[in-house]
N, CA, C and O atoms as a Tripos MOL2 file, in Angstrom:
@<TRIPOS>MOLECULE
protein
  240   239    60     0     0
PROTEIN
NO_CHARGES

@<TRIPOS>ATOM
      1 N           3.7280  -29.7780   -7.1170 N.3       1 UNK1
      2 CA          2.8060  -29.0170   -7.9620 C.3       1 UNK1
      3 C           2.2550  -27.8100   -7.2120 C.2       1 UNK1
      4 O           2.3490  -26.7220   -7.7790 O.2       1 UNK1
      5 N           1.7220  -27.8660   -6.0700 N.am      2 UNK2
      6 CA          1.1600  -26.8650   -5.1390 C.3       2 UNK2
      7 C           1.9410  -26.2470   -4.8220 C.2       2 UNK2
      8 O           1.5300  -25.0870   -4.8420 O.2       2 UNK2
      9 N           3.4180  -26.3260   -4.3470 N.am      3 UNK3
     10 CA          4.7600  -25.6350   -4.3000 C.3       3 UNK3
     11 C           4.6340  -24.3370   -5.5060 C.2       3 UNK3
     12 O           4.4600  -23.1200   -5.4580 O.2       3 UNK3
     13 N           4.8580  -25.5170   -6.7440 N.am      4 UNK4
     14 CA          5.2560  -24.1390   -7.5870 C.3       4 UNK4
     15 C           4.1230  -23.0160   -7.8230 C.2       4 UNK4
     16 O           4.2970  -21.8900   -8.2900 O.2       4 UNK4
     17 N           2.9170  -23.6010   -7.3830 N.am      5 UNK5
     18 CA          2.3010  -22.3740   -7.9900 C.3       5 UNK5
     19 C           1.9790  -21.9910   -6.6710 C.2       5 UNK5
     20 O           0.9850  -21.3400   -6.9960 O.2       5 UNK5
     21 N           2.0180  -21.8640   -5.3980 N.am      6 UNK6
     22 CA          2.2880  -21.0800   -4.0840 C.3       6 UNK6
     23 C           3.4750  -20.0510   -4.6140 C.2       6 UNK6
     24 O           3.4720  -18.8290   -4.4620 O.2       6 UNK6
     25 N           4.5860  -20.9220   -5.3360 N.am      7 UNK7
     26 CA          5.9900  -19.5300   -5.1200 C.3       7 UNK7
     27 C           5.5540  -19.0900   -6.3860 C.2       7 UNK7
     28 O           6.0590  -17.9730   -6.2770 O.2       7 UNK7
     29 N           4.9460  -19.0570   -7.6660 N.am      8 UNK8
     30 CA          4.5210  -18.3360   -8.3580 C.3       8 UNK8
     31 C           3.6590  -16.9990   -8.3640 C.2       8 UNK8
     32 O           3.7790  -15.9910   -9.0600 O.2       8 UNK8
     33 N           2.5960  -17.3740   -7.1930 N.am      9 UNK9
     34 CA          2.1550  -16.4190   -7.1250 C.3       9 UNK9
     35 C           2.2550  -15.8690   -6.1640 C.2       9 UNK9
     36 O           1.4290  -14.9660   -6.0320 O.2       9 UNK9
     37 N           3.2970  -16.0750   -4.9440 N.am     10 UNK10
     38 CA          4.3250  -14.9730   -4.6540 C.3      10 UNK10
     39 C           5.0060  -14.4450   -5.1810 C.2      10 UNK10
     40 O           5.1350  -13.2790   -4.8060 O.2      10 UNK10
     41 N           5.6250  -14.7680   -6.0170 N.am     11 UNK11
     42 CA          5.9190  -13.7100   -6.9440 C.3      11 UNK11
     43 C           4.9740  -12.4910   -7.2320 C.2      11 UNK11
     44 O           5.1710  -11.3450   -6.8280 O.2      11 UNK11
     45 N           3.6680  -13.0200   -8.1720 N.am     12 UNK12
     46 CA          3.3800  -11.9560   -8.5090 C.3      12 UNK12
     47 C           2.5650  -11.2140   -7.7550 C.2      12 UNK12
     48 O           2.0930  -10.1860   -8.2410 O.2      12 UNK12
     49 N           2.2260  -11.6330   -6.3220 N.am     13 UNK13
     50 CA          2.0970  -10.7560   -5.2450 C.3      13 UNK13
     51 C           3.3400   -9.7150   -5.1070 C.2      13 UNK13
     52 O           3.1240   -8.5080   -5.2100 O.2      13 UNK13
     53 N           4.6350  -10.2140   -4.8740 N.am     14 UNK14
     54 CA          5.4290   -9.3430   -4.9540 C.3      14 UNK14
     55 C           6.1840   -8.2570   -5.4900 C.2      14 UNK14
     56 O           6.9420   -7.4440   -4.9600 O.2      14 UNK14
     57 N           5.6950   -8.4790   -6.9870 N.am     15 UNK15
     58 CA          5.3950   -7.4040   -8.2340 C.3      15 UNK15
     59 C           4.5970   -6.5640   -7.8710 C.2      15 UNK15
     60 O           4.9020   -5.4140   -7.5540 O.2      15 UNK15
     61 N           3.1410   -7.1770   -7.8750 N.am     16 UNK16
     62 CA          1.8350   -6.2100   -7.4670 C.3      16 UNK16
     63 C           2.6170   -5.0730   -6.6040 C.2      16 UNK16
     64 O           2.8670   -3.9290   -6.9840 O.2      16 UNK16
     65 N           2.9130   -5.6060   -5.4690 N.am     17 UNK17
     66 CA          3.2290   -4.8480   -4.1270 C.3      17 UNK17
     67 C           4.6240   -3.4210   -4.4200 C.2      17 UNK17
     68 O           4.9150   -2.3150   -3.9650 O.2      17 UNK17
     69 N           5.1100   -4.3930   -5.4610 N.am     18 UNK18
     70 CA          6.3640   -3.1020   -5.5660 C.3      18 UNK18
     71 C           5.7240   -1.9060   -6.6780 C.2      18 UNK18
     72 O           6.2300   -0.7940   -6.8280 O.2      18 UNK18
     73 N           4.6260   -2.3590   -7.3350 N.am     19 UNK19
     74 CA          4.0440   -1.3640   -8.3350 C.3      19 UNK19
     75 C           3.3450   -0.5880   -7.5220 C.2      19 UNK19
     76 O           3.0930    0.6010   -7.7140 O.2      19 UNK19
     77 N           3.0010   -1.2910   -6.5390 N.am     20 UNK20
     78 CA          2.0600   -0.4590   -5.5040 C.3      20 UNK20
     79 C           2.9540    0.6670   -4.7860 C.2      20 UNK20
     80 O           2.5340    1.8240   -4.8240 O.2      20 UNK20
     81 N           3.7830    0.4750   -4.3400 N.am     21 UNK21
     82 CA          5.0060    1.0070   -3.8180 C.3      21 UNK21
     83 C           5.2380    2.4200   -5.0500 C.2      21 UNK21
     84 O           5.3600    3.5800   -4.6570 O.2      21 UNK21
     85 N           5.2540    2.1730   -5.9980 N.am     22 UNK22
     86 CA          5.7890    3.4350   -7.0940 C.3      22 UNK22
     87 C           4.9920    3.7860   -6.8710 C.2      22 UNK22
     88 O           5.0360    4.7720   -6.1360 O.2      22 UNK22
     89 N           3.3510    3.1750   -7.4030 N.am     23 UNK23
     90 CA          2.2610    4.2940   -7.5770 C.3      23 UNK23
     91 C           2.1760    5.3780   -6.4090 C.2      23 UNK23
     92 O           1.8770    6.5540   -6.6160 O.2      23 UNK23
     93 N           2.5770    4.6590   -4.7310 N.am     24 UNK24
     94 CA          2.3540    5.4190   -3.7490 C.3      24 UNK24
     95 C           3.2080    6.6780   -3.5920 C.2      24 UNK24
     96 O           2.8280    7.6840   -2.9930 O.2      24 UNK24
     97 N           4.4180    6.5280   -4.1950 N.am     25 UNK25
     98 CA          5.6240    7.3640   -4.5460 C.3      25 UNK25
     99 C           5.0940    8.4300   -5.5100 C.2      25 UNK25
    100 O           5.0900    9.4820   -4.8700 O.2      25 UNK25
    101 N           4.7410    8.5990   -6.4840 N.am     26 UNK26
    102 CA          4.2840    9.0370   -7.7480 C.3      26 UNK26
    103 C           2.6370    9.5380   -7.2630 C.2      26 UNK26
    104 O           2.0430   10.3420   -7.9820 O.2      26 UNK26
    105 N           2.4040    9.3440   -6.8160 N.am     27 UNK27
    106 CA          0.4670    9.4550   -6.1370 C.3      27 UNK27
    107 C          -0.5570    9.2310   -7.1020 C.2      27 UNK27
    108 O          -1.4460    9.9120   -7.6140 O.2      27 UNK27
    109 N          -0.1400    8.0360   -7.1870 N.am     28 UNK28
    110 CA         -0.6340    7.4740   -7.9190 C.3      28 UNK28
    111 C          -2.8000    7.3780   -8.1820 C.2      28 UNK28
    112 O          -3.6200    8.2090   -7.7930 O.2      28 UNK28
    113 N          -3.0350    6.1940   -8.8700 N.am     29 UNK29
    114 CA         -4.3530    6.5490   -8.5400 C.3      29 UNK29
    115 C          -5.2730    6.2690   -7.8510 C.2      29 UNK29
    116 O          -4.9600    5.0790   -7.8420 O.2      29 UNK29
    117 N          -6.4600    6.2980   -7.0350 N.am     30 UNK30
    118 CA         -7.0730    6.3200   -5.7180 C.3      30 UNK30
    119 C          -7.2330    4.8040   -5.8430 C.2      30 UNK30
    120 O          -7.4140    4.2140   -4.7780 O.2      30 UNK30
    121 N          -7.2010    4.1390   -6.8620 N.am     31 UNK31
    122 CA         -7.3850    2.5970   -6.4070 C.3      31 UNK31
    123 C          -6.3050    1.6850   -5.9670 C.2      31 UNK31
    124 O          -6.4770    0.8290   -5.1010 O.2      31 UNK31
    125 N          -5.2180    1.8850   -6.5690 N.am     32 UNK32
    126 CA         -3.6250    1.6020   -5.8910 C.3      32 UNK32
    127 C          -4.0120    2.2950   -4.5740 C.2      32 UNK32
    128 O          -4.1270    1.6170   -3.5530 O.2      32 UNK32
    129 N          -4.2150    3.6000   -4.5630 N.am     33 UNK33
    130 CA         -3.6780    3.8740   -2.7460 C.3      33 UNK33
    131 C          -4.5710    2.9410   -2.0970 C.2      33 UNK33
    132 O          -4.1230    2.0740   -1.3480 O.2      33 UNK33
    133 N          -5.7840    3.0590   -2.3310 N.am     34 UNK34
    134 CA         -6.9650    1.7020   -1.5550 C.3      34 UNK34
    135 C          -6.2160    0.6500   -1.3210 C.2      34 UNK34
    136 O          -5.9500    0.2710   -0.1800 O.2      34 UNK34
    137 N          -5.8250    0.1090   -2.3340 N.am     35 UNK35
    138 CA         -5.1620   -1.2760   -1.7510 C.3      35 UNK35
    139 C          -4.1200   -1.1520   -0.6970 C.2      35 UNK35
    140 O          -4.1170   -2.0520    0.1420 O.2      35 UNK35
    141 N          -3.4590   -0.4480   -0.6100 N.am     36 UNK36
    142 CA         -2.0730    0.4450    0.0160 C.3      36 UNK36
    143 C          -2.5400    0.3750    1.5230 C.2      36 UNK36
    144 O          -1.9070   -0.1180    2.4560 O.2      36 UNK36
    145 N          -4.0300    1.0910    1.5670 N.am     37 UNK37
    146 CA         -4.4400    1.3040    2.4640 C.3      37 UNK37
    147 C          -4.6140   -0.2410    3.3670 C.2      37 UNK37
    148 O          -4.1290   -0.3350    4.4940 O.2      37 UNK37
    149 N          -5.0760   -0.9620    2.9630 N.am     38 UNK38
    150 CA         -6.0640   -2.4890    2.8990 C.3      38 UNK38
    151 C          -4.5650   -2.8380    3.3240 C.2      38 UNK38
    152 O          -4.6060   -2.9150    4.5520 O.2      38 UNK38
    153 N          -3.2280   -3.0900    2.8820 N.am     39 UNK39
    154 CA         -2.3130   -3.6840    3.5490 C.3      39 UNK39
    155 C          -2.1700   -2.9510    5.0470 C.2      39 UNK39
    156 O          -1.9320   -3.6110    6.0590 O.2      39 UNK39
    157 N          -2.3410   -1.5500    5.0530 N.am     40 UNK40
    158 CA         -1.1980   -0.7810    6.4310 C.3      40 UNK40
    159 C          -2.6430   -0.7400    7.5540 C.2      40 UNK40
    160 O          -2.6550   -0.4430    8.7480 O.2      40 UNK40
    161 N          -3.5800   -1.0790    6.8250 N.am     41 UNK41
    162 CA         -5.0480   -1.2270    7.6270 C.3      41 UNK41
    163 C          -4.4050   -1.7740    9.0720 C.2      41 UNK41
    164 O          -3.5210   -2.5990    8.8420 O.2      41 UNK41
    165 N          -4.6420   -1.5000   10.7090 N.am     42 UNK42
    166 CA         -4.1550   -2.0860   11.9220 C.3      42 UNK42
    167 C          -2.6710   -2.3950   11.9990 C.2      42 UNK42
    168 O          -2.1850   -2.9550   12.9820 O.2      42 UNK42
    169 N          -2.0410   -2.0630   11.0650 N.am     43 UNK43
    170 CA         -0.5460   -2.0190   11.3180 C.3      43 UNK43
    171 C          -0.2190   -0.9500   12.0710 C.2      43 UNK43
    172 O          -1.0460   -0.0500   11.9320 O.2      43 UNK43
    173 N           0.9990   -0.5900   13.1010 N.am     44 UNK44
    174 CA          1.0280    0.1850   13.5540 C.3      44 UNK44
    175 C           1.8440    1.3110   13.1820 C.2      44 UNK44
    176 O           1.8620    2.2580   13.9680 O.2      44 UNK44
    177 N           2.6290    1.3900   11.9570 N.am     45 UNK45
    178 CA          2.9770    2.4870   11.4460 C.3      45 UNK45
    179 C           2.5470    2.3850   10.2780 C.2      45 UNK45
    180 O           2.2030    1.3720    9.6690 O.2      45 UNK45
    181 N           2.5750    3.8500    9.8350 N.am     46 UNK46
    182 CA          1.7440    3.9770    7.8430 C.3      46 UNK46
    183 C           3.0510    4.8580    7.6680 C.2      46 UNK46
    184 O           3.8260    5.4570    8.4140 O.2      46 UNK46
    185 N           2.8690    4.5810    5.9800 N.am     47 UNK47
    186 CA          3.5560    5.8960    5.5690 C.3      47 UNK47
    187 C           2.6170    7.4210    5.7160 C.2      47 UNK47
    188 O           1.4410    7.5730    6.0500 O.2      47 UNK47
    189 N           3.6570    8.4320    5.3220 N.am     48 UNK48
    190 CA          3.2550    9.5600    5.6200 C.3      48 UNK48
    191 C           2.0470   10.4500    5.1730 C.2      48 UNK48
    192 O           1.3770   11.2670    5.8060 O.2      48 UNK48
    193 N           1.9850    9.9810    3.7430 N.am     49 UNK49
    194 CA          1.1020    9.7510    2.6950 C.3      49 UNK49
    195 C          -0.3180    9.8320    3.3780 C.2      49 UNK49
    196 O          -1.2440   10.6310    3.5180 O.2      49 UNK49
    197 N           0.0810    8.4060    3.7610 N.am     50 UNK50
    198 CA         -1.2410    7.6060    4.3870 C.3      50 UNK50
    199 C          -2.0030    8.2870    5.3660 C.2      50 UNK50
    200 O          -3.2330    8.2390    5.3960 O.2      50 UNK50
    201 N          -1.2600    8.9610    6.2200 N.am     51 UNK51
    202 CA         -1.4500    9.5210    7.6350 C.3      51 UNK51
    203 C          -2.8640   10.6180    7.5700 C.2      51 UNK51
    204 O          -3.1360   11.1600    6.4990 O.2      51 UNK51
    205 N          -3.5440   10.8230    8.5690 N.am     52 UNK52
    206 CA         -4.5800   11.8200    8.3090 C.3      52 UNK52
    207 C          -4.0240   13.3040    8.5270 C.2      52 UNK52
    208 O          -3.4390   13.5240    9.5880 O.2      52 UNK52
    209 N          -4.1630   14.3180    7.6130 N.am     53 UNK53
    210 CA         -3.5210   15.3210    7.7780 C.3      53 UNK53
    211 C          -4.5150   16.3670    9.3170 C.2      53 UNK53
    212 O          -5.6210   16.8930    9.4470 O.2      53 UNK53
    213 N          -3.3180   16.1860   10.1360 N.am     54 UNK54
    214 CA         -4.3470   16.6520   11.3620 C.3      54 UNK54
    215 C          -4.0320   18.4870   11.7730 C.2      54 UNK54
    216 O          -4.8170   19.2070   12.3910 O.2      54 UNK54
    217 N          -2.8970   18.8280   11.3090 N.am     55 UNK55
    218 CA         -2.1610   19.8080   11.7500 C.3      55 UNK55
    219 C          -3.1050   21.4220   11.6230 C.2      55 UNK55
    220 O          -3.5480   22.0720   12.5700 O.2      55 UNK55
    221 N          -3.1920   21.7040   10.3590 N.am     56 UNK56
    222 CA         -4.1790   22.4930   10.2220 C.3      56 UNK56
    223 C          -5.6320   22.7990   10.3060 C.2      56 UNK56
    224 O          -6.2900   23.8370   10.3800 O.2      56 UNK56
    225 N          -5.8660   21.6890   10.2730 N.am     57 UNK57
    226 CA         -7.3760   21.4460   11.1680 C.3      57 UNK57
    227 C          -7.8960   21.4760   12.5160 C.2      57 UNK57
    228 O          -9.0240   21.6490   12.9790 O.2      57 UNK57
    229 N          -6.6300   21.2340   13.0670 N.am     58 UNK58
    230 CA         -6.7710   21.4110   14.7740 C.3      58 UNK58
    231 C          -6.3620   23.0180   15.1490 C.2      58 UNK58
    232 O          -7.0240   23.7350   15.8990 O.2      58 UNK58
    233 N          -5.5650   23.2670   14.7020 N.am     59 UNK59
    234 CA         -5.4290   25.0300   14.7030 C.3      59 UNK59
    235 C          -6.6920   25.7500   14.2370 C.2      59 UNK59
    236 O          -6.8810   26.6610   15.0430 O.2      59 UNK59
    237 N          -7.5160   25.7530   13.4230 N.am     60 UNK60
    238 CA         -8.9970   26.2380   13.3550 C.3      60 UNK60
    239 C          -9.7770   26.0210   14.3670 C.2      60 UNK60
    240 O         -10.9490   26.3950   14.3350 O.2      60 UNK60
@<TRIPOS>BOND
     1     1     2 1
     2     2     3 1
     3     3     4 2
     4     3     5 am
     5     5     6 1
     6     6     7 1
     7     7     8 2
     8     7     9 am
     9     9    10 1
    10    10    11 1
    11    11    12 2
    12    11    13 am
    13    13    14 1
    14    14    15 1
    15    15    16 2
    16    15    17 am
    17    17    18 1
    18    18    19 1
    19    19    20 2
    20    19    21 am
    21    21    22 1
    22    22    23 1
    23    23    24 2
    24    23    25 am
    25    25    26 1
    26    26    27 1
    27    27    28 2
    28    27    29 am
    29    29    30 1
    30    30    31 1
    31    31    32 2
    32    31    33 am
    33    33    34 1
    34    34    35 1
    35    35    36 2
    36    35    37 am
    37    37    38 1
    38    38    39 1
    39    39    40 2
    40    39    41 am
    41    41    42 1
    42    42    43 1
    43    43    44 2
    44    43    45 am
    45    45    46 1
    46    46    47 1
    47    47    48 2
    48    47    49 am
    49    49    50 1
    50    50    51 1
    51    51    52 2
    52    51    53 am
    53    53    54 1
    54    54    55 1
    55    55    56 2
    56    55    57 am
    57    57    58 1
    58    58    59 1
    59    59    60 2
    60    59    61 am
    61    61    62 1
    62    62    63 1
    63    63    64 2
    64    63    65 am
    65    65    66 1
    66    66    67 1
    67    67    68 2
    68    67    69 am
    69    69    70 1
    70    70    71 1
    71    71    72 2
    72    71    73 am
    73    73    74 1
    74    74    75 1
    75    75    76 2
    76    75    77 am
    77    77    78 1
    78    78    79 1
    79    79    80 2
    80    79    81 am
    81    81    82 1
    82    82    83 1
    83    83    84 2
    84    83    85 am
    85    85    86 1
    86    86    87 1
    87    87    88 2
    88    87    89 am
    89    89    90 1
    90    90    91 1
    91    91    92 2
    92    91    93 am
    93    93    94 1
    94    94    95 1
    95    95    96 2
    96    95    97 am
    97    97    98 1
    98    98    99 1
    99    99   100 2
   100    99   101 am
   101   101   102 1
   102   102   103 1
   103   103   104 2
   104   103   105 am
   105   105   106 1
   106   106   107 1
   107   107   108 2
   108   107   109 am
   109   109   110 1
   110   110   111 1
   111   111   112 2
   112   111   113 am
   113   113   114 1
   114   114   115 1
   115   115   116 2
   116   115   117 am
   117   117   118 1
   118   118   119 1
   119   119   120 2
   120   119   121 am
   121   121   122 1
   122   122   123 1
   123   123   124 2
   124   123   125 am
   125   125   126 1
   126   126   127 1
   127   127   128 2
   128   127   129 am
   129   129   130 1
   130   130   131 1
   131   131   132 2
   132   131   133 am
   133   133   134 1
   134   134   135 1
   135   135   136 2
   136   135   137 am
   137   137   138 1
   138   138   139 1
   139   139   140 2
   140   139   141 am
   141   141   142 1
   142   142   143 1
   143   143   144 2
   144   143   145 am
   145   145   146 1
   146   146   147 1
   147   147   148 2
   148   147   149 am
   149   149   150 1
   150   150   151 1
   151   151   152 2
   152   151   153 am
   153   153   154 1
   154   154   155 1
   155   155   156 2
   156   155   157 am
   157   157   158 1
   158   158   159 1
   159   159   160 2
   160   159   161 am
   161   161   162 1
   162   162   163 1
   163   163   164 2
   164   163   165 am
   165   165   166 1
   166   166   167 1
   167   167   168 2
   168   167   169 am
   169   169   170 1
   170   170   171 1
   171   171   172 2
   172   171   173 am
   173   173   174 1
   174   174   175 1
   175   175   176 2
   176   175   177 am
   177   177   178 1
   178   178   179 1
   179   179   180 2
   180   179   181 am
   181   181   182 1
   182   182   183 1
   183   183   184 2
   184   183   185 am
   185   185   186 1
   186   186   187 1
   187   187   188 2
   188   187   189 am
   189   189   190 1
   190   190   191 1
   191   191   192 2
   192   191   193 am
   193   193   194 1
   194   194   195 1
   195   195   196 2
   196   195   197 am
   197   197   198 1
   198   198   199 1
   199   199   200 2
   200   199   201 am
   201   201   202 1
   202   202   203 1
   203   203   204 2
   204   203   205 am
   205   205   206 1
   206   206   207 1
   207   207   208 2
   208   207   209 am
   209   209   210 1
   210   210   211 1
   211   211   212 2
   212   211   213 am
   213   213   214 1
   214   214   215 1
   215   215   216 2
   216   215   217 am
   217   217   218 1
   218   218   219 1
   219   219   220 2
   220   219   221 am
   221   221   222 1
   222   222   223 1
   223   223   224 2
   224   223   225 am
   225   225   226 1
   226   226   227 1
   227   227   228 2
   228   227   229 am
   229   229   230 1
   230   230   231 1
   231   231   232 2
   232   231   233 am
   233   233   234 1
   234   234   235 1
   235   235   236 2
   236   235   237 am
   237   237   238 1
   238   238   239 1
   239   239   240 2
@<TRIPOS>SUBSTRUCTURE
     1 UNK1         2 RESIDUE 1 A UNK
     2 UNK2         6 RESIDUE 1 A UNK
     3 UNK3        10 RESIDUE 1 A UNK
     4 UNK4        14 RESIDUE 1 A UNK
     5 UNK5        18 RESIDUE 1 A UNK
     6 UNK6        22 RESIDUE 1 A UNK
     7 UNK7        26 RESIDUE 1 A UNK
     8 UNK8        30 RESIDUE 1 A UNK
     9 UNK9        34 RESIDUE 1 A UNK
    10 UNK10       38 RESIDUE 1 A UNK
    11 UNK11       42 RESIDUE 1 A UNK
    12 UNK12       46 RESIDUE 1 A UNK
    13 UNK13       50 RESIDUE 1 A UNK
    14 UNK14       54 RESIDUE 1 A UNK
    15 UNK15       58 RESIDUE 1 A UNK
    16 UNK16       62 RESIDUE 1 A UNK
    17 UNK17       66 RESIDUE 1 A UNK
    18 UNK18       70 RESIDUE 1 A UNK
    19 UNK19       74 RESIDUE 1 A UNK
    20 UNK20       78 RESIDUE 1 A UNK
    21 UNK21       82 RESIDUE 1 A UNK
    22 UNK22       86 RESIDUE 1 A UNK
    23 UNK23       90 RESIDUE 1 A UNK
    24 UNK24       94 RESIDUE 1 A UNK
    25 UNK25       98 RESIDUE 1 A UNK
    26 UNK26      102 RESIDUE 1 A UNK
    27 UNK27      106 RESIDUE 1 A UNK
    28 UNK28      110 RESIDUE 1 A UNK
    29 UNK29      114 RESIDUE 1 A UNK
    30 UNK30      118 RESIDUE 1 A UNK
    31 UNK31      122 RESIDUE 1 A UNK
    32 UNK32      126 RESIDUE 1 A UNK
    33 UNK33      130 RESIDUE 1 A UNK
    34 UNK34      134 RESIDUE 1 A UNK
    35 UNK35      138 RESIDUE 1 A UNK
    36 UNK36      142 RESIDUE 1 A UNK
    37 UNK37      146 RESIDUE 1 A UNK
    38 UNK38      150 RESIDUE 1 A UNK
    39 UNK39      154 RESIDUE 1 A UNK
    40 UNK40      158 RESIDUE 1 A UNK
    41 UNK41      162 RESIDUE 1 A UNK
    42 UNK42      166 RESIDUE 1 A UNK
    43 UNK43      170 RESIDUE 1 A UNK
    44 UNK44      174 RESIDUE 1 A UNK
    45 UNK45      178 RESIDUE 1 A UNK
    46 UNK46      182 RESIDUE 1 A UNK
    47 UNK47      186 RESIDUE 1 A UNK
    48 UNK48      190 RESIDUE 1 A UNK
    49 UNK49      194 RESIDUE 1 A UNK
    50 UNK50      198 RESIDUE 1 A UNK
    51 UNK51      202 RESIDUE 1 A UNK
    52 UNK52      206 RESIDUE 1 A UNK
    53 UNK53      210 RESIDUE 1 A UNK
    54 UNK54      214 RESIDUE 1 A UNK
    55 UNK55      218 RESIDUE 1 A UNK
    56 UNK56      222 RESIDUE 1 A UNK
    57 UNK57      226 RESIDUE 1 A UNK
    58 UNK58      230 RESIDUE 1 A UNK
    59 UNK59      234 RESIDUE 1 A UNK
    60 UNK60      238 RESIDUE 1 A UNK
C-alpha cells in the first residue's frame, strides 16, 4: 500500500519537475522559476537562466 502511493507520487513529482523544466525554457512565471530555484538552491551547477547576470555590472 505505501509502495504504491510512494511510486505514485513520484510520478507526479516527476511531471511537476518536467513542467517546471518548460516553464524554465519558455520563462515562464516567477513562481515556477522560485521553485526551480528551491531545487538548484547549493547545487553546484545552475542553469544559465538561473545564474546572476554579473558581466555588465562589473564593467561600470
Amino acid at each position: 500500500m505505501a509502495k504504491t502511493k510512494l511510486l505514485k507520487q513520484l510520478e507526479e513529482l516527476k511531471v511537476e519537475l518536467s513542467q517546471l523544466h518548460v516553464a524554465e525554457v519558455t520563462g515562464g512565471m516567477a513562481s515556477k522559476l522560485s521553485k526551480i530555484r528551491k531545487f538548484y538552491k547549493g547545487k553546484k551547477y545552475k542553469p544559465l537562466d538561473l545564474r546572476p547576470r554579473k558581466t555588465c555590472p562589473m564593467g561600470h
